[in-house]
N, C-alpha and C positions, 0 to 999 in steps of 0.2 A: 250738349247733353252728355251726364254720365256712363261712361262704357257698364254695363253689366257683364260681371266676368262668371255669375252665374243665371241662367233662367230656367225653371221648370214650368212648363205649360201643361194645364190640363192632364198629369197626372193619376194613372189608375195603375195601383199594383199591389200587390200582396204575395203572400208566402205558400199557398197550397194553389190548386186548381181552383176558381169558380169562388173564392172568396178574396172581395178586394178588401184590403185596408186603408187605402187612398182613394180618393172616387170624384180625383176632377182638380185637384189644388195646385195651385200659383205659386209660385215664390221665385222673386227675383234679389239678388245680391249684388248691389256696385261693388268696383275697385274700390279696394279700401272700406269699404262698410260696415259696419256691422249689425247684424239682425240677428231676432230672437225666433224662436218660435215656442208657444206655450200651449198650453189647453190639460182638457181630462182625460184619465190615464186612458188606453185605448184608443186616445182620437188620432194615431199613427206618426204622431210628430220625430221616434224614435227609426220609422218605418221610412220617412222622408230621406234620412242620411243613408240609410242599406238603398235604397232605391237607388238614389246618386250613385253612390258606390260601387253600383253591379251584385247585392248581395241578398236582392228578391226579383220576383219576376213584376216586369215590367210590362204590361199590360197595352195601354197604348198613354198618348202624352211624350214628350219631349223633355229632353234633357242635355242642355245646353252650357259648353263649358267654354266661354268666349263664344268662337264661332262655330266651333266643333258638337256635333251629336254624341254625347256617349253612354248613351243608351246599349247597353252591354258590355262596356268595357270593364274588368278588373280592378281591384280596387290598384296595384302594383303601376298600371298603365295609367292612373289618374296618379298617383306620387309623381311620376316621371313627368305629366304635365302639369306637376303643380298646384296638388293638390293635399296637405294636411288631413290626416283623423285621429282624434281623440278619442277612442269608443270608452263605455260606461264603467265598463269590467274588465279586468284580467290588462289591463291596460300597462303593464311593465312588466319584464324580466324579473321575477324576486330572486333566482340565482347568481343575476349579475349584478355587476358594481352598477353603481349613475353614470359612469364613464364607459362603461361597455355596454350599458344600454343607449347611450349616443350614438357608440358607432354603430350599433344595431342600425339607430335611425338613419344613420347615412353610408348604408351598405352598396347602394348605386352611385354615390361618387365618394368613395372612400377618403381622395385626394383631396380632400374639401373638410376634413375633420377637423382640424386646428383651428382653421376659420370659420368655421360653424358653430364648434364646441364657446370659441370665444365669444361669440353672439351672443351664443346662450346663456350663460355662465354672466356675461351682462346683464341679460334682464332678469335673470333668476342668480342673483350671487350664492345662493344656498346652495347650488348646485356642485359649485365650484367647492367649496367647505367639505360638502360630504361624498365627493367626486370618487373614493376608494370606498364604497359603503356599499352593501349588499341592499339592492332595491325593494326588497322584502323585510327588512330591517327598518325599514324608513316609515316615518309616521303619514298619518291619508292623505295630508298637506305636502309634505312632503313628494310621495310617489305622482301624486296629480302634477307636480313641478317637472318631475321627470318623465310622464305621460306627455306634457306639453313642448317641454324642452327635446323630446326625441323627434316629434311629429316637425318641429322649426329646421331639424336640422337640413330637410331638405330644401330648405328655401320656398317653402311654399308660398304664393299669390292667394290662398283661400284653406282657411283653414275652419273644417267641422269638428264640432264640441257636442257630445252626446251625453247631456247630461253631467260636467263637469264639479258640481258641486253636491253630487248626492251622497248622503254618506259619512259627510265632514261636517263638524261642529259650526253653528252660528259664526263663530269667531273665524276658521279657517273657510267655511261657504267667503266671508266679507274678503279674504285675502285671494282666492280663487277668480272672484270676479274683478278684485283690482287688478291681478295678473293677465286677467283678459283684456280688462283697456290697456295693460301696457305694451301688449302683444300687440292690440289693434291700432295704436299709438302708431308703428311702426310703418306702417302702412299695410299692416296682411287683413283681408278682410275676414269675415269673424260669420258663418253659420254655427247658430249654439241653440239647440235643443235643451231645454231646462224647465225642471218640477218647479223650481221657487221661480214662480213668475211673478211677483212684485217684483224680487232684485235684477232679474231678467229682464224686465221694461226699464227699469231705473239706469242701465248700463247698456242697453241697445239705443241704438239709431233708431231703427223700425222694429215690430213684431207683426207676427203672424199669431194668429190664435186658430189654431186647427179642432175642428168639432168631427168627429166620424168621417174624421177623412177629408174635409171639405174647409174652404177657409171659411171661417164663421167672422171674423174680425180682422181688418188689417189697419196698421198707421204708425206713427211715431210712439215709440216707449209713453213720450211725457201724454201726450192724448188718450191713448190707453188705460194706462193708469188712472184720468181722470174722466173715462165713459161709464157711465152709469150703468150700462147694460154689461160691460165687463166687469166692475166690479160686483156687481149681484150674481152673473154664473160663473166666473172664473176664478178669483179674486177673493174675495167674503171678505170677512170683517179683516183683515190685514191691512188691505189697499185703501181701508177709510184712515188711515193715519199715517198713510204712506207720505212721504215729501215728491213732490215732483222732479 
C-alpha cells in the first residue's frame, strides 16, 4: 500500500468564531502524488491549504503530515518538516534579485544554496538567465518560476500550489502546469488548488471537487473530466471538448 505523506479527515474550519468554511472534507495525498482540488469560488478549496498550514482556525478534524498531527503548527515548522507553499499573491520579493529570493527560500539551511540553487536552475533554466533581475521586473511567468523555485529550495516531500496559474495568459497558464509535472516528475508530491479545473484534472493524478466545504466529487483527473454530473456543475461547456 502507498504511504500517504498527507491525510486530512473530517475537516471543520474557518476564519472567524461560529462560521466554518470547511464542514467535514477528506483529502489524502501519496508520496509522490499529485492532486488537484477544484470547485466554485467559496467552496473553501483556498481555505483547505491555510487550514494545513496553521493559518485559520481549526475547528475539529485531523491533519496529518506522515505520522505526525499538525494541527496548530506554523507554517515555518511545516518548511522544516518538509513542506512547500506557493500562496496566490505577493508570492516573491519584487525588491530582490531571483537569486536572492532563493536564498530567502533556503534561509534555514543556508549551507545548502549552491545545491539547491543548482536543482533549481535545472528545472527552471530561465531562472538561472535572469538570476541578477529584480523579481518585480519579471513577467507573471516568470515570477511564478521564482514563486516555485524558492518554495524547492528547501527540499520539500509535499509541495501546495494555491492557485498557481491565475493571472497568467492561456499560453503561460499551459507552461505553469507543465512546470508542475516537471516538479512532480521529481518525485515531490503536488497539492494544487486551481480555478481552471479542466487543465487541473488533465495534469493531476486524482481530484477533489469541494462544494461548501464538503467533497462533492472525488477520482482520477481522466474520470472527472469524463462525469457527466461534473461537467454540468463544475465544468460547462469547456470540459465537452476537453481530451482526456
Amino acid at each position: 500500500m502507498t504511504k500517504n505523506i498527507l491525510s486530512v479527515e473530517q475537516l471543520v474550519a474557518g476564519y472567524i468564531p461560529e462560521v466554518n468554511i470547511l464542514n467535514g472534507c477528506d483529502i489524502t495525498v501519496a508520496m509522490g502524488e499529485f492532486v488537484g482540488i477544484i470547485g466554485p469560488n467559496g467552496a473553501g478549496k483556498s481555505t483547505v491549504l491555510k487550514a494545513i498550514l496553521g493559518e485559520c482556525l481549526v475547528r475539529s478534524g485531523t491533519v496529518m503530515l506522515g505520522e505526525a498531527n499538525i494541527v496548530g503548527h506554523r507554517s515555518h515548522e511545516l518548511v522544516e518538516r518538509g513542506v512547500g507553499y506557493v500562496p496566490q499573491n505577493r508570492n516573491v520579493f519584487p525588491s530582490l534579485t531571483v537569486t536572492e529570493n532563493m536564498e530567502m527560500g533556503c534561509f534555514l539551511k543556508p549551507a545548502n544554496f549552491e545545491t539547491r540553487f543548482e536543482y533549481v536552475t535545472r528545472l527552471f533554466p530561465r531562472l538561472r538567465e535572469r538570476a541578477g533581475v529584480k523579481a518585480g521586473s519579471l513577467s507573471g511567468g516568470e515570477r511564478q518560476m521564482v514563486a516555485m523555485g524558492r518554495a524547492l529550495m528547501m527540499e520539500p516531500k509535499l509541495l501546495l500550489l494555491d492557485e498557481p496559474s491565475a493571472g497568467l495568459s492561456p499560453v503561460l497558464q499551459d507552461e505553469v502546469f507543465l512546470q508542475c509535472k516537471r516538479i512532480n516528475a521529481e518525485g515531490i508530491a503536488i497539492l494544487m488548488v486551481e480555478q481552471n479545473a479542466r487543465r487541473c484534472l488533465q495534469v493531476a493524478d486524482r481530484a477533489y471537487v469541494l462544494d461548501q466545504g464538503k467533497n462533492a466529487y472525488t477520482g482520477s483527473g481522466r474520470d472527472l473530466l469524463a462525469d457527466p454530473n461534473v461537467i454540468k456543475l463544475y465544468l460547462g461547456t469547456l470540459a465537452k471538448t476537453a481530451g482526456g
